[in-house]
DSSP file (Angstrom, degrees, kcal/mol; ACC not computed):
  #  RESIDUE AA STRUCTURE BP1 BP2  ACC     N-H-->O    O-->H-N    N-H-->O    O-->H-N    TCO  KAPPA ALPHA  PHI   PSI    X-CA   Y-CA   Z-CA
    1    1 A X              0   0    0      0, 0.0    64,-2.5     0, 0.0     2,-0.2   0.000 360.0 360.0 360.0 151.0    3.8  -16.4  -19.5
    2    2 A X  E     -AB  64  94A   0     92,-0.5    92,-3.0    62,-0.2     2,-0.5  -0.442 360.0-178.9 -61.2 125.6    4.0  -14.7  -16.0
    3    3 A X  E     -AB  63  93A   0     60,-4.4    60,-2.3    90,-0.2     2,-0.5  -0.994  19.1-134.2-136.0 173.8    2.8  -11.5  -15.7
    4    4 A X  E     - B   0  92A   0     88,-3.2    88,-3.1    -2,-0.5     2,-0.3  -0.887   9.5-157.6-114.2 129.5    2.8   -9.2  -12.3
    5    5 A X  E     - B   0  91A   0     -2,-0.5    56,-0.7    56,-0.2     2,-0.6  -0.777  10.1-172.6-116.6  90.0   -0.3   -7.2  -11.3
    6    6 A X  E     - B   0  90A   0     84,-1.6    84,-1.9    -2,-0.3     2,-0.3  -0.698   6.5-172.2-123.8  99.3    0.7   -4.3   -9.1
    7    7 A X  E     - B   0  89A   0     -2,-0.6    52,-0.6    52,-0.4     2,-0.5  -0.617  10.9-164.2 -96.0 164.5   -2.3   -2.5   -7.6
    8    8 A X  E     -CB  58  88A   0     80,-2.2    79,-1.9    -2,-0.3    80,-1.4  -0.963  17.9-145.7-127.2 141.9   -2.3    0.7   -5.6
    9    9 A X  E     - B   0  86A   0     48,-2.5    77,-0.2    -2,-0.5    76,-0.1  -0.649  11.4-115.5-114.4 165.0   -5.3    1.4   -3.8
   10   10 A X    >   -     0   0    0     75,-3.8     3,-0.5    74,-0.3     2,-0.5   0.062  48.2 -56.2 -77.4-153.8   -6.9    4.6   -3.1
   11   11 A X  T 3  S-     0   0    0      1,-0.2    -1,-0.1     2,-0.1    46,-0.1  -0.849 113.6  -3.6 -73.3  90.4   -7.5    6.6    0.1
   12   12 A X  T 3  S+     0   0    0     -2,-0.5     3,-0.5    44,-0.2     4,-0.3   0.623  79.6 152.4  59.2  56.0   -9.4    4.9    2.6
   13   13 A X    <>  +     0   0    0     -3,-0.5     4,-3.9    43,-0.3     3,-0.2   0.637  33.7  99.6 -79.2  -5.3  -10.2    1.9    0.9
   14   14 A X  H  > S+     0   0    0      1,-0.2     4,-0.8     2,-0.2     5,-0.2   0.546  73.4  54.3 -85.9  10.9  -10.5   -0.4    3.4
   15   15 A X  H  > S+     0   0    0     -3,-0.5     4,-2.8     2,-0.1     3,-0.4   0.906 112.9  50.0 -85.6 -54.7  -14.2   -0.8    4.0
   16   16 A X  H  > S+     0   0    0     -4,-0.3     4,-1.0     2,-0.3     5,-0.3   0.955 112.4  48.4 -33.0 -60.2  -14.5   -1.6    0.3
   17   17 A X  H  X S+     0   0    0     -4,-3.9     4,-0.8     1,-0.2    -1,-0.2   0.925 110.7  46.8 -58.2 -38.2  -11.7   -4.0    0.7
   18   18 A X  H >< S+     0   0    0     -4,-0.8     3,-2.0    -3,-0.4     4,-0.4   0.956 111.9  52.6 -51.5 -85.2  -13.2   -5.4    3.4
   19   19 A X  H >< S+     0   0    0     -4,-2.8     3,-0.6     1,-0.3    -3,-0.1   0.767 117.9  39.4 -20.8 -88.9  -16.9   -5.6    1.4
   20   20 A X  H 3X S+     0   0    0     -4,-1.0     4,-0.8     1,-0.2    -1,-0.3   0.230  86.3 100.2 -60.4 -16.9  -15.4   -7.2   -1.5
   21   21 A X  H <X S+     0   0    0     -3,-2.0     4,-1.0    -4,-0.8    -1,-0.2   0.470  76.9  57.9 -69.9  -7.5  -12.6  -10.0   -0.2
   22   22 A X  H <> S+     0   0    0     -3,-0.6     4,-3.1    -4,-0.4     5,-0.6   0.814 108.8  40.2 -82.4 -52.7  -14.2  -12.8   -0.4
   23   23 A X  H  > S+     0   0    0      1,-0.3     4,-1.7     2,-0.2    -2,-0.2   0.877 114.3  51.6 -44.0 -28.0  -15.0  -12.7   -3.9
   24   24 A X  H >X S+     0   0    0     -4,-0.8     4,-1.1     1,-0.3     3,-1.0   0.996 109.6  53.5 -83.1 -47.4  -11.7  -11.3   -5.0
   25   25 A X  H >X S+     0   0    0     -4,-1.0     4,-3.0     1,-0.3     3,-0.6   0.784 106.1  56.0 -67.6 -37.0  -10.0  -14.3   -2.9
   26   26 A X  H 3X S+     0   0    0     -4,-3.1     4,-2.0     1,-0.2    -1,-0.3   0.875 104.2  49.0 -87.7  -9.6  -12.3  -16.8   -4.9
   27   27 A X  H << S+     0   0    0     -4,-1.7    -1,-0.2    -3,-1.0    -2,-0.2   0.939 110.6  58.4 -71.0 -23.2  -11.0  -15.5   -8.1
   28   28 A X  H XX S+     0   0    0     -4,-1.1     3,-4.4    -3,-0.6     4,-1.3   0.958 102.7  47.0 -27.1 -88.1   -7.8  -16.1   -6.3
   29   29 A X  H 3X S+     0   0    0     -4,-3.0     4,-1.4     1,-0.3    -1,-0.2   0.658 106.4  59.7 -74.9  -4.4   -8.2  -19.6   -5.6
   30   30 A X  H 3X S+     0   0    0     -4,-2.0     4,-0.7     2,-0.2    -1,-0.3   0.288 104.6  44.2 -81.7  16.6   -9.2  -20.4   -9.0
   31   31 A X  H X4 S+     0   0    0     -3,-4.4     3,-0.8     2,-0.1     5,-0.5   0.802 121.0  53.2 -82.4 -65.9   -6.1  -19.1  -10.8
   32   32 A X  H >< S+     0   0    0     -4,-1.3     3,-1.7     1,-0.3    -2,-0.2   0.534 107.6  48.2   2.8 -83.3   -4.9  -21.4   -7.5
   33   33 A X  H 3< S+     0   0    0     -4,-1.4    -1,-0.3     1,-0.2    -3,-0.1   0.885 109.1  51.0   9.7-105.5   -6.9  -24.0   -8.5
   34   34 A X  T << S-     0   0    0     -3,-0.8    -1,-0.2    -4,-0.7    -2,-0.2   0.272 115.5 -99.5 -47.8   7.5   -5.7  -24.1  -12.1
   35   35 A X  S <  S+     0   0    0     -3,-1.7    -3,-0.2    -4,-0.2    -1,-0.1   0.661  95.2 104.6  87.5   3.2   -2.0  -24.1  -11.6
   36   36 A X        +     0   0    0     -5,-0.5     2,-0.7    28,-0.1    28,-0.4   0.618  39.4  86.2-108.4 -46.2   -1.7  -20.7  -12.1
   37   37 A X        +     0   0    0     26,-0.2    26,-0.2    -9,-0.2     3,-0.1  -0.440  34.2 171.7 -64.7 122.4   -1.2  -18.5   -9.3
   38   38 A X        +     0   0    0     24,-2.7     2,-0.3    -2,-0.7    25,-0.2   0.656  65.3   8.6 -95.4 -20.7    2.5  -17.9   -8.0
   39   39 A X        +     0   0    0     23,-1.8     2,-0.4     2,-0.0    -1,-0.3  -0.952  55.4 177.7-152.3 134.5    1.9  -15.2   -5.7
   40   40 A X        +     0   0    0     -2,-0.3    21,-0.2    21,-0.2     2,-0.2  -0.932  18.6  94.2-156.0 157.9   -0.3  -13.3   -4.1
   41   41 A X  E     -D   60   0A   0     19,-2.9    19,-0.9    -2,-0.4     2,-0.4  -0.976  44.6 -78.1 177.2 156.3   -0.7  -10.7   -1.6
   42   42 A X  E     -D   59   0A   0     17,-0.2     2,-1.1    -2,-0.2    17,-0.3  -0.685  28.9-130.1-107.1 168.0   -1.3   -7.1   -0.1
   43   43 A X  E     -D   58   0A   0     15,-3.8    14,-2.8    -2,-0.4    15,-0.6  -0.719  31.4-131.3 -99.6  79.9    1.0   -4.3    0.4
   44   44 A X  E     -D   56   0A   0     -2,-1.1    12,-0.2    12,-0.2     5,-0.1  -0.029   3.0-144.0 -17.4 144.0    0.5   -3.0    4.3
   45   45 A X  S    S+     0   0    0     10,-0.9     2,-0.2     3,-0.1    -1,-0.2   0.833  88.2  39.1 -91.1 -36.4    0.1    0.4    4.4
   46   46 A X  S    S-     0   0    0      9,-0.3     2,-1.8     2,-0.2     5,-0.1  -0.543 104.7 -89.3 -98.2 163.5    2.2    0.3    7.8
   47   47 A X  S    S+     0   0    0     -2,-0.2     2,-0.2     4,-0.1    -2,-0.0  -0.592  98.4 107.2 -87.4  77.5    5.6   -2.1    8.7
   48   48 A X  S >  S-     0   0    0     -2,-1.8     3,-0.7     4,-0.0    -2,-0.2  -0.834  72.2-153.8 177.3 107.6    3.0   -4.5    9.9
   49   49 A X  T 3  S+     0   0    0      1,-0.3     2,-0.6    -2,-0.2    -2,-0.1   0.860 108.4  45.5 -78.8 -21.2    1.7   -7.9    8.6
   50   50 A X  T 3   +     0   0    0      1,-0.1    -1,-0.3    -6,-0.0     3,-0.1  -0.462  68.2 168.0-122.0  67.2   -1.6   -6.7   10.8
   51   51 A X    X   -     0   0    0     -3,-0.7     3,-1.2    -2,-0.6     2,-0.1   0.381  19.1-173.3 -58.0 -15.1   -1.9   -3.3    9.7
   52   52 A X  G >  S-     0   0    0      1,-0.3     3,-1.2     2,-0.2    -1,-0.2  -0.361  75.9  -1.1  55.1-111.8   -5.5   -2.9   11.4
   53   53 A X  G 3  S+     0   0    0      1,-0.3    -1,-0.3    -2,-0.1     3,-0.1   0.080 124.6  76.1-108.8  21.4   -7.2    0.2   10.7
   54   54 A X  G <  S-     0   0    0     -3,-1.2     2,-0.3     1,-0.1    -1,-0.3   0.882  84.3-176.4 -57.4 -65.6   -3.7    1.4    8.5
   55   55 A X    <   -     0   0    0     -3,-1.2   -10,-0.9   -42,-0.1     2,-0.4  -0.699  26.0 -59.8  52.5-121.7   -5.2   -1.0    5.9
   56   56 A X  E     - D   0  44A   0     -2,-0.3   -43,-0.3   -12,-0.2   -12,-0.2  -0.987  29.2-150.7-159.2 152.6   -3.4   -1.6    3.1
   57   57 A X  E    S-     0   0A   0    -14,-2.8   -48,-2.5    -2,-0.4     2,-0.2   0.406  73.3 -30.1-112.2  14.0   -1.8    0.4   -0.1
   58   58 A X  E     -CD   8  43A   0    -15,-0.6   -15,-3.8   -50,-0.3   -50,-0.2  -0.962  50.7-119.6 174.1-174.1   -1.8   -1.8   -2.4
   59   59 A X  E     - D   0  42A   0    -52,-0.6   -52,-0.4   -17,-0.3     2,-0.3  -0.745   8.6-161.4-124.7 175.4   -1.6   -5.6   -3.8
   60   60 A X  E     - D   0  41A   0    -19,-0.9   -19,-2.9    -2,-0.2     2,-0.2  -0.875  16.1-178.0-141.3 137.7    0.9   -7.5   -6.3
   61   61 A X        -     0   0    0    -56,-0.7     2,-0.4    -2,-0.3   -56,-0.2  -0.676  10.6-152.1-119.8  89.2   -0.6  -10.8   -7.7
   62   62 A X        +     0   0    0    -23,-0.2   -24,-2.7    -2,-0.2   -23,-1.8  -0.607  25.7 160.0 -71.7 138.4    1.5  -13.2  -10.2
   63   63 A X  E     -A    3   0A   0    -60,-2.3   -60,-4.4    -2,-0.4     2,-0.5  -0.814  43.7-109.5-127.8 146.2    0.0  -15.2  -12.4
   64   64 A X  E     +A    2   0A   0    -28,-0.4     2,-0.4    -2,-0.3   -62,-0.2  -0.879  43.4 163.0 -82.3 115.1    0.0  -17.4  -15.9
   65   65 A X        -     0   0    0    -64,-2.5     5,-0.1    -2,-0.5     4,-0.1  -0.968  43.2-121.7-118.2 126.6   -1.9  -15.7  -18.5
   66   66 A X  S    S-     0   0    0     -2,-0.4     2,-0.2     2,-0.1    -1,-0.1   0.780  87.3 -16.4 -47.5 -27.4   -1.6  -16.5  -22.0
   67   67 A X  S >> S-     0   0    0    -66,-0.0     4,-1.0    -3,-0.0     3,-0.8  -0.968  78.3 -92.5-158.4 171.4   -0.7  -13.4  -23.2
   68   68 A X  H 3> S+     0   0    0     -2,-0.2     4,-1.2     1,-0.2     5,-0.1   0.708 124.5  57.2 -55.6 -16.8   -0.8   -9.4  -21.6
   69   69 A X  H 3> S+     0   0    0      2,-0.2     4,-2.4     3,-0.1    -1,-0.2   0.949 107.3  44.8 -83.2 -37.4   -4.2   -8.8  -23.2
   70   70 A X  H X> S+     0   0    0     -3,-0.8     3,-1.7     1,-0.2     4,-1.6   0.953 114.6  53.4 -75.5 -81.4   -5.9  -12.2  -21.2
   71   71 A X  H 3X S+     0   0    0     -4,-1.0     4,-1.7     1,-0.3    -1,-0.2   0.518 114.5  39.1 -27.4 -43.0   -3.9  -10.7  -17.9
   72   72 A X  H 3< S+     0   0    0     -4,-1.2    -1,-0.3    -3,-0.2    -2,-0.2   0.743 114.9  50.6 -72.3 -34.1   -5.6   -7.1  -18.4
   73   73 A X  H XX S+     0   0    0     -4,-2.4     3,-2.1    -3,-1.7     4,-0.7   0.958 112.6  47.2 -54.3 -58.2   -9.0   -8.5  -19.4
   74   74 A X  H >< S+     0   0    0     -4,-1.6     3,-1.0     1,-0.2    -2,-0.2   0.921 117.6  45.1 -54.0 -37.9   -8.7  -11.0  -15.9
   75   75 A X  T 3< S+     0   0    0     -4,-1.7    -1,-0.2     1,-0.2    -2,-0.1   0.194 101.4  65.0 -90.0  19.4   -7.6   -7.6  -13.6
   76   76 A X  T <4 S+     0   0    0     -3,-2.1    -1,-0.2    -4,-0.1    -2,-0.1   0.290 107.1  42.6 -87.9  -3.1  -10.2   -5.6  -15.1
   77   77 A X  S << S+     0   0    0     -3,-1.0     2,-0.2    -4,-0.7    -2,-0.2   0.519  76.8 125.2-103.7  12.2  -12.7   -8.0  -13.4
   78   78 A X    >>  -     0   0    0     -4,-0.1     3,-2.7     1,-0.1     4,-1.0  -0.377  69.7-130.0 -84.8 108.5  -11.1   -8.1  -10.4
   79   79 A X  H 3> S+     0   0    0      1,-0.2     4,-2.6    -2,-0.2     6,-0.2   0.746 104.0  60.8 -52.1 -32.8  -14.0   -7.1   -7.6
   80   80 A X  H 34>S+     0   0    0      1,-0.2     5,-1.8     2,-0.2     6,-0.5   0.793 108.9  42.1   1.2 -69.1  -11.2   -4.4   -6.1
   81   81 A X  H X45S+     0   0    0     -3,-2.7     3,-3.4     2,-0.2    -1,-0.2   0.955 113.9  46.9 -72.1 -55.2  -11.2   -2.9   -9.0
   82   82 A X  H 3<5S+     0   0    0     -4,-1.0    -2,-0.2     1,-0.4    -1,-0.1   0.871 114.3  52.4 -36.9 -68.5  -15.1   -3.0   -9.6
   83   83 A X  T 3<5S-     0   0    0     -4,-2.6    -1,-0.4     1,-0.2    -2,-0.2   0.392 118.2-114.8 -36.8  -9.6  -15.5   -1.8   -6.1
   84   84 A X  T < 5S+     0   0    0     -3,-3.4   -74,-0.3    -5,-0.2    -3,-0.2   0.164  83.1 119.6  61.6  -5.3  -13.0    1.3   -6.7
   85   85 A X      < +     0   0    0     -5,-1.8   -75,-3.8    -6,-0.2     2,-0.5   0.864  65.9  68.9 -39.8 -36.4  -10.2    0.0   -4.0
   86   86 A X  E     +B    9   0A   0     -6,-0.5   -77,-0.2   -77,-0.2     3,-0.1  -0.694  55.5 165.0-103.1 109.2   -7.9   -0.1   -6.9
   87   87 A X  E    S+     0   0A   0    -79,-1.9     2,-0.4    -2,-0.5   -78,-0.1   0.348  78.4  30.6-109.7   1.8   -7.0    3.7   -8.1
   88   88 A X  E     +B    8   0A   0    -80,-1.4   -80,-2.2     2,-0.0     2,-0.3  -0.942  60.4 177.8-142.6 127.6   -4.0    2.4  -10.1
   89   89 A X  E     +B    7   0A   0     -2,-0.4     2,-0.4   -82,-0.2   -82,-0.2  -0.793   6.6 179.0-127.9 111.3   -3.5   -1.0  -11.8
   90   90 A X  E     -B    6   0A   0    -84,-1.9   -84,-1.6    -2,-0.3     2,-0.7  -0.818  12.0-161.8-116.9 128.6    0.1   -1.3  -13.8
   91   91 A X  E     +B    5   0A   0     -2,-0.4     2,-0.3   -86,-0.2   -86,-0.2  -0.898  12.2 177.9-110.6 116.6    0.5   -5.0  -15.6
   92   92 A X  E     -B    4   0A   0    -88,-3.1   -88,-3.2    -2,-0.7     2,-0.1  -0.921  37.2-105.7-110.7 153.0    3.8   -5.9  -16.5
   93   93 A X  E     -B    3   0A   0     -2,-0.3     2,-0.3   -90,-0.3   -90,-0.2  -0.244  43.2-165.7   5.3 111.9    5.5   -9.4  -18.2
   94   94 A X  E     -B    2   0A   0    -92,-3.0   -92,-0.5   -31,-0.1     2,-0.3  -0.966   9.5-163.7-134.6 156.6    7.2  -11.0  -15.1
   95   95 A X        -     0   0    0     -2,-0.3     2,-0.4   -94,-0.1    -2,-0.0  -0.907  20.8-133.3-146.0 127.6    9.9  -14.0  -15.7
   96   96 A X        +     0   0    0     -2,-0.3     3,-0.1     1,-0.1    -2,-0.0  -0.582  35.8 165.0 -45.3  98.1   10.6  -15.8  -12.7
   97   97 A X        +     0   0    0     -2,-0.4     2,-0.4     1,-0.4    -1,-0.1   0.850  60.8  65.3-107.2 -41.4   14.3  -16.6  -11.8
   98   98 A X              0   0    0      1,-0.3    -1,-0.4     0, 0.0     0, 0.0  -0.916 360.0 360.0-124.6 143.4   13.8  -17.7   -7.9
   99   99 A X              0   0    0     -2,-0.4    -1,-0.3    -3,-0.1    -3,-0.0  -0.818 360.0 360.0 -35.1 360.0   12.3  -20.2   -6.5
């Protein structure tokens, strides 16, 4: 099943994000990888795909996980989070109507 992983990041995360992006991008491209990723991406903090020193307030990633527990296990390793970037992480179920 799909589920959506909607982080919010904290206040002045972006040197941390920054620190940490590669690694979270290779966990990325192995859901990628496995057929698994539908989406992914960060939330500008400003109305700006190149928010610069704005950064960013959050991410949403969808994914196939076998069930919500494997989907909270995978975004509790998620370097973001490790790092502190991530001061909220909500996982919901997602079902996919479009594309």
């Amino acid at each position: 099943m799909l589920y959506a992983i909607i982080a919010v990041d904290r206040p002045n995360s972006l040197p941390d994000r920054q620190r940490v992006r590669p690694a979270h991008l290779a966990r990325l491209r192995a859901l990628l990888d496995e057929g698994r990723l539908v989406l992914a991406g960060p939330h500008p903090a400003i109305d700006s795909p190149e928010p610069g020193e704005a950064g960013f307030s959050g991410s949403l990633i969808v994914a196939e996980f076998a069930d919500l527990s494997a989907a909270e296990t995978w975004a509790a390793a998620d370097p973001y989070r490790e790092a502190g970037v991530y001061r909220e992480v909500l996982i919901k179920p997602f079902k996919q109507v479009f594309p």
